[in-house]
N, C-alpha and C positions, 0 to 999 in steps of 0.2 A: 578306403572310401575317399570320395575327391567333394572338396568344400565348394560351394557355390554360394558368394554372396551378390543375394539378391537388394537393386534399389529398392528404398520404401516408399514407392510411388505407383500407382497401379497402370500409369501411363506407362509406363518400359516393361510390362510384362507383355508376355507370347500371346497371342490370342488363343481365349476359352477354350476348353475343350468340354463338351456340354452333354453328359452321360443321358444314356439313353432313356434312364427312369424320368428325367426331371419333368416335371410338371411348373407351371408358368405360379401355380404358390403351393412350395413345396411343404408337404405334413411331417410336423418335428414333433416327436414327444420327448419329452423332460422327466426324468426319474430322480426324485432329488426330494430334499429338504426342505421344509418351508421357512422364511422370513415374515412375520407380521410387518415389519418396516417396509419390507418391497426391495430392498437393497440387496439381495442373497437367495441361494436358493432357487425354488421354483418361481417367485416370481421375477426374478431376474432374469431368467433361462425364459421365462415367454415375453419380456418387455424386448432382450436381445432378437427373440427368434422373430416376434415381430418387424421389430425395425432393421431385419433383415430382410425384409417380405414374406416371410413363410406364417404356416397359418400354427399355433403353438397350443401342443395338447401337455396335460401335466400327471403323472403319477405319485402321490405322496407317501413316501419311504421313513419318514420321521415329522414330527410335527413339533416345532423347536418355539422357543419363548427367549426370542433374544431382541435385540435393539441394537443401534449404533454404536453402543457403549459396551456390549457383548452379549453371551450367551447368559442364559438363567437356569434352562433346564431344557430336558429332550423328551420327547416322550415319542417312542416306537411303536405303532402298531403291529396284531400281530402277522407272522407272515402269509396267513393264508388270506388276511385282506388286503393283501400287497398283490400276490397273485390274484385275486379276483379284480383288480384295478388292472392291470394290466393284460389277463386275457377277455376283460369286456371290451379294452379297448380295440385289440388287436383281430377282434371276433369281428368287428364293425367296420378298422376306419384301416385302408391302405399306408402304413407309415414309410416314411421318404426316408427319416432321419432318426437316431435317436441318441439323446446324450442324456449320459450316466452323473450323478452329482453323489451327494452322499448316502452312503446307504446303513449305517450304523450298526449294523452286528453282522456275526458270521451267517443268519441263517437268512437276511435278507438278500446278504451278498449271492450266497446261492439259490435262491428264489428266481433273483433276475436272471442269474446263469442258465438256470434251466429253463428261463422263458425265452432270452435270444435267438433262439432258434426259431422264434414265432414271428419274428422280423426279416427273415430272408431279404438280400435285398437292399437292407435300410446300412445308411450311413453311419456308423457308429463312434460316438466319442466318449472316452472316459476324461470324468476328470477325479482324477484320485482323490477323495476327502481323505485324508489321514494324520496331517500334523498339520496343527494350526499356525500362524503365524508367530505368534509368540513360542513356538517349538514344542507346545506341547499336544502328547500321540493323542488322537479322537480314536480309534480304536484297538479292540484288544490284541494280542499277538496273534491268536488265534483267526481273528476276522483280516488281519492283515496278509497271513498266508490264503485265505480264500480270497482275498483284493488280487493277490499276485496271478493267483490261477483266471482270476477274470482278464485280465492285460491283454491275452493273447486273442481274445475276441472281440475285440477291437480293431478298428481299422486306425485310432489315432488316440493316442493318451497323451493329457495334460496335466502332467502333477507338478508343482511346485517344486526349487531343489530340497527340501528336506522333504518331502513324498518319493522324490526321485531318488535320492538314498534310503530310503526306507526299501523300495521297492526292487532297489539292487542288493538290497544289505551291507552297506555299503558308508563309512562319513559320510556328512555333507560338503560338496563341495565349496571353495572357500574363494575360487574365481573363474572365471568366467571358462579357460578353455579346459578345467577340468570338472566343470559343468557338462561340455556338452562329448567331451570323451563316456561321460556316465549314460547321457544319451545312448551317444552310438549304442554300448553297451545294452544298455536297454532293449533300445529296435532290435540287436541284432539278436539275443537269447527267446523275443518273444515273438517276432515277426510282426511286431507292431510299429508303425511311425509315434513318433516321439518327438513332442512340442516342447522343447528346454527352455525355460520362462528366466529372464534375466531378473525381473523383477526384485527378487530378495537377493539382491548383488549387494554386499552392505557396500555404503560411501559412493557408490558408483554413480557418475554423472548422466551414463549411458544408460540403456534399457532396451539390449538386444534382444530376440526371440533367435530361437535356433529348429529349425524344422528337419528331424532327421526321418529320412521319407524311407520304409522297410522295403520298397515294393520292388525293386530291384534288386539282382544279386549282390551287390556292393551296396547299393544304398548312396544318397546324396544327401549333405545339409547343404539346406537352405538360410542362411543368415539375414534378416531381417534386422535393421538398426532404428535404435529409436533414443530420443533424447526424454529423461525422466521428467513428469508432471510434476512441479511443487501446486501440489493440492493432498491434504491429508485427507480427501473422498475419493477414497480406491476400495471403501467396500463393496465383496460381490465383482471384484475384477476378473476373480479367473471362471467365477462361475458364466459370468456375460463372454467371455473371451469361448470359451469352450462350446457354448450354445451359438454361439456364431458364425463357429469355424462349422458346425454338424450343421446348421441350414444352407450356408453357401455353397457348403461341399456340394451339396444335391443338385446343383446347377454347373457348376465349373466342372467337376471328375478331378480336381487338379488341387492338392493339399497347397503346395506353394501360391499358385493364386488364389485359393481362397485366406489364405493369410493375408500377403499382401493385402488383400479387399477387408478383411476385418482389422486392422492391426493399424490401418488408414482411419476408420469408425472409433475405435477405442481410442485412436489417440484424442479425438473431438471429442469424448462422450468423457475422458478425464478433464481436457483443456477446460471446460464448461460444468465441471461436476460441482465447483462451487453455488452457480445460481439456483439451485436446488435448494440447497437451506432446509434441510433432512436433518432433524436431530442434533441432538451434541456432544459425538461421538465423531469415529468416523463415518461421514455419510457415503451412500452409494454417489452411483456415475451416472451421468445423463444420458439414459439409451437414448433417445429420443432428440437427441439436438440437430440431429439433420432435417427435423419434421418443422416445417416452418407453419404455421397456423395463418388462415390466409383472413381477411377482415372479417368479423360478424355482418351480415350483407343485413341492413336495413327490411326493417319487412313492407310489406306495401303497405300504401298509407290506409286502404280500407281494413286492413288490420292492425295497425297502430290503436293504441287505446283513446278514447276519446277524447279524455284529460289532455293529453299530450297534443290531441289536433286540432282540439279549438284554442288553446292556449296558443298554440302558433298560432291560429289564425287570428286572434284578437289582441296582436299583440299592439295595434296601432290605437287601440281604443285605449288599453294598458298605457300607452304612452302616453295621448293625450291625454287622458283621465290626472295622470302626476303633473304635468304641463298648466293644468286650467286652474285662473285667480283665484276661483273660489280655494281650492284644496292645496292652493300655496298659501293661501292668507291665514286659512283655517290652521295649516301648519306652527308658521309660525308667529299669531296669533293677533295676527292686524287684520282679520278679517271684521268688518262693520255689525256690529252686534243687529242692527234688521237683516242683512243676507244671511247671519246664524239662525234668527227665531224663524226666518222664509222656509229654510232647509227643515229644521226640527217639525213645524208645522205640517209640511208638505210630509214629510217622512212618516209623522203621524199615520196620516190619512193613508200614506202607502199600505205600512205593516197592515191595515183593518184590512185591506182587499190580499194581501200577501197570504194571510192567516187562513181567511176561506178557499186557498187556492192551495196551499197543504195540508189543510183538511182532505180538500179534496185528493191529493198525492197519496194523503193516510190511507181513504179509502181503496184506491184504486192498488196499491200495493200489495205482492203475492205475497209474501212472509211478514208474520207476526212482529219481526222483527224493525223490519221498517216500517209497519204500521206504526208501531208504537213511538220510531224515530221523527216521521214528518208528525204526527199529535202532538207530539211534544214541543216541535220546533214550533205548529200553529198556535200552541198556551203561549210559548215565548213570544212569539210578536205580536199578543194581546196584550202581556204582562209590560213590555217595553213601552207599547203605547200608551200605556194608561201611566207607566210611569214619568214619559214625556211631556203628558199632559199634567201631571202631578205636582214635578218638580222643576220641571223647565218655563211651559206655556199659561199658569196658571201665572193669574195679574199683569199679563204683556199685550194686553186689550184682544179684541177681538182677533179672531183667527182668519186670515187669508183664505180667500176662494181656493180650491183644488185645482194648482196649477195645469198645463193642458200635459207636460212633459208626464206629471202624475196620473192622472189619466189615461193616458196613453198606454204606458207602461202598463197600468192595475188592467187595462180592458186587454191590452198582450196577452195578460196571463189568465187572465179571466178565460178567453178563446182558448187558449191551449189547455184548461182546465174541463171546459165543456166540450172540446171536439179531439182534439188528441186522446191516443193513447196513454198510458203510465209512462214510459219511455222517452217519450217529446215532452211530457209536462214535467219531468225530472231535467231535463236539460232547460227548459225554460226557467225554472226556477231558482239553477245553478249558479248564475251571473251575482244574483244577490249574496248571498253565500262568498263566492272565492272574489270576487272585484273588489266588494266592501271589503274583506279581512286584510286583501292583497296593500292597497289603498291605504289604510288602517296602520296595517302593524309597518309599513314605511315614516305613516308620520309618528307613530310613535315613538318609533326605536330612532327618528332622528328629532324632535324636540322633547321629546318626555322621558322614554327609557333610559337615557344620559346623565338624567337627573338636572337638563337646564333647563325643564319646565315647570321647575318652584312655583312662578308666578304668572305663569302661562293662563289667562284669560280663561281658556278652553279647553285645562286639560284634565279636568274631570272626563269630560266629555272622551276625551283621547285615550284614554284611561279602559276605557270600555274593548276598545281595538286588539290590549292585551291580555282580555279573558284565555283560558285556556279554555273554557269550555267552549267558544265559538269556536278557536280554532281548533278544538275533536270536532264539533259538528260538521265543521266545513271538507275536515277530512272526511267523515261518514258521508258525505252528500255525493263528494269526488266519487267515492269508493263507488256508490250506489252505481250513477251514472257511467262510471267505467263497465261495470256489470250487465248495466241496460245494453250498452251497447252491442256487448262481447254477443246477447244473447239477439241482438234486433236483425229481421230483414236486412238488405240495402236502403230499401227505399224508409223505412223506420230509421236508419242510421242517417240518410240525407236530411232526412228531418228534424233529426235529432241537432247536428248541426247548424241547420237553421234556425232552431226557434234559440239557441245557447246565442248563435250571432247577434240576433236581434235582442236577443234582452240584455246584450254587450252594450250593445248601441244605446239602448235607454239609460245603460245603469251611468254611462257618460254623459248622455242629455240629463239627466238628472243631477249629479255634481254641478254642472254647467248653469242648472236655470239659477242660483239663489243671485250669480253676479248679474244677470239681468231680468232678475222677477221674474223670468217665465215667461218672455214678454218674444218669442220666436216667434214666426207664422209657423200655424199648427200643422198649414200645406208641406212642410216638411218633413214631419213627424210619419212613419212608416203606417 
């Protein structure tokens, strides 16, 4: 036999040679063992055969209870529904490829045997299950002499060196070139190509592959070099390495190139097997690290939820609203005790007209549920008022006319109570709701929630901002309104928009009147 080492670079190989079956995505099935982890196994063999491009069917031969830390137990089905898995598949789907995993007893072993022949055609790769890593045999002697009768129907076997002596009867080999003499051996009794896996080379810095190709009278290895991944996530290597090599083959004709082209892959899919963070054990390898995921693309704005578009859009009222004397003063708590009773006063008179205006949301509302949420909110800004008027405005002499900003505002929502839909009066009524809490729980959590508002004038009153039940409410209101919208026309959602805007704008004229009484031309007022 004459050696041939091949670069490990897929740029210095011959071009393709590209069998006549191939198909542009080639059909792999996978006969193998299952991993619940996803590291091993069947689904390893379809994560590879994937990210190979091929399209990846699966047949289950044993059904295993293992993790990264090991196996637990195996449980085998029996073999006539191993055969009914494999001739429904083969009844159906034209197969390209197929690779062999483990098959756990002798009468599985012959099961597949006598279904191979139903694959004419297809690419075939074994990858021997029979000695596990730690050296001990997965099956009995018996099933190992029917593994051995399988080999020769093969077009490519990948066993480990303790499978590869097993499978010659043979030590294992204890270095590298009388490794791949066991090869040759191999290829040449069974007439099968034979993948000599460097990998359990103990100490060895290197991590050759050796590709002894049958197909010739003499036969050629291909030497493939590779330098060892320090990364302890090499679980499910030879099972990904074997499902690999069976869907490239389908495209190339050519074992040497399609190594090269996988052996390129695996070495990325170790280099990167750590960001995985899989278990704690040894975790599998990253099939997938060539797939680069490309940005979450924004969705159009008439589908973005409401919440999130008028929040941008009101983001300048937001600003000013934290900016104006009143609700700095009120902060931190030099505000003029007549611009405090102006605000309490005028706010009074607000909730009375607020109240019949989610009444009205109550009624208009398709589920019981939110019925029950806007009646509820209308008791609370009856209950607020009265309690403003109780504890606050009681003995502070006569009560201020109903500012025009007030007015304004109560007649906004009044209109969108009497002529809007459910839909537009939820969003009208919204501003009150999230401005106030927004507003609120900023001065709280920076003069009160700190604890340096001991003495703070007004921080009863501040105090109120860190209800938790406002802020469930404010969230149920969000919700609602995000809902109206999901469900509105366009032109219901234009307007939904608009009336939120506008009662943005009042809920900011309204902060704004108590520093100057209220005292704007009303020609300005929307």
């Amino acid at each position: 036999m004459s050696i041939r080492t091949l670069v490990d670079t897929v740029e210095h190989t011959e071009a393709l040679s590209v069998p006549a079956r191939a198909r542009t995505i080639p059909h792999v099935l996978s006969i193998a063992g299952t991993d619940p982890t996803g590291g091993a196994g069947l689904q390893a063999d379809l994560k590879s055969i994937g990210a190979q491009g091929g399209y990846g069917m699966a047949v289950v031969t044993s059904l295993v209870a293992q993790n990264t830390r090991g196996v637990r137990s195996v449980h085998t089905p029996p073999s006539t529904f191993l055969d009914e898995q494999l001739q429904a598949v083969s009844d159906d789907v034209t197969i390209d490829a197929v690779k062999i995993g483990m098959l756990g007893d002798a009468e599985t072993i012959r099961t597949v045997r006598r279904w191979l022949p139903r694959s004419t055609g297809a690419v075939i790769v074994l990858d021997p299950v029979m000695v596990a890593t730690s050296g001990d045999r997965l099956l009995a002697s018996d099933a190992e002499d029917e593994l051995r009768a399988l080999v020769p129907l093969a077009d490519l076997v990948t066993p480990n060196l303790p499978e590869l002596a097993v499978l010659l009867g043979e030590p294992v080999a204890t270095g590298w070139e009388a490794a791949v003499e066991q090869g040759k051996r191999l290829a040449a009794s069974t007439g099968t190509s034979v993948l000599v896996k460097g990998g359990h080379l103990e100490g060895a810095l290197e991590c050759p592959d050796a590709l002894v190709d049958a197909s010739g009278d003499a036969g050629t290895v291909s030497v493939v070099g590779g330098t060892r991944i320090d990364t302890r996530n090499t679980h499910g290597t030879g099972c990904s390495l074997s499902a690999a090599l069976a869907t490239v083959q389908t495209r190339t004709g050519n074992w040497h190139q399609s190594l090269l082209i996988v052996k390129k892959w695996l070495r990325g899919a170790l280099e990167r097997a750590d960001e995985l963070n899989v278990g704690q054990g040894n975790g599998p390898i990253h099939h997938f690290h060539e797939f680069v995921p490309g940005p979450i693309p924004a969705p159009p704005p008439e589908e973005r939820p409401f919440s999130e578009q008028v929040w941008e859009l009101t983001t300048s009222h937001r600003l000013a609203i934290e900016t104006l004397g009143f609700v700095r003063a009120l902060g931190d708590g030099s505000l003029p005790p007549e611009q405090f009773a102006y605000y309490l006063a005028q706010d009074a008179m607000y909730l009375r007209g607020y109240s019949r205006v989610l009444s009205r949301a109550s009624a208009l509302a398709p589920s019981e549920a939110e019925q029950l949420f806007w009646a509820k909110s209308a008791l609370s800004c009856l209950e607020v008022e009265s309690e403003l008027h109780r504890t606050w405005l009681t003995g502070r002499g006569q009560s201020p006319a109903q500012g025009r900003v007030t007015r304004a505002y109560v007649d906004h929502l009044l209109a969108a109570s009497a002529n809007a839909g459910y839909a537009v009066l939820v969003a009208a009524v919204l501003p009150c709701y999230w401005l106030y809490a927004h507003v609120g729980n900023a001065l709280h959590s920076q003069w009160i929630g700190n604890g340096a508002g001991t003495d703070h004038p007004y921080a009863n009153w501040l105090e109120t901002y860190a209800d938790p039940a406002f802020a469930e409410a404010t969230a149920r209101a969000i919700s609602i309104a995000d809902s109206c919208f999901a469900a509105a026309p366009p032109a219901d959602r234009e307007a939904m928009i608009e009336a939120f805007e506008a009662s943005a704008w009042y809920e900011h004229e309204f902060f704004d009147a108590p520093t100057r009484l209220d005292l704007r031309d009303s020609a300005k007022l929307p």
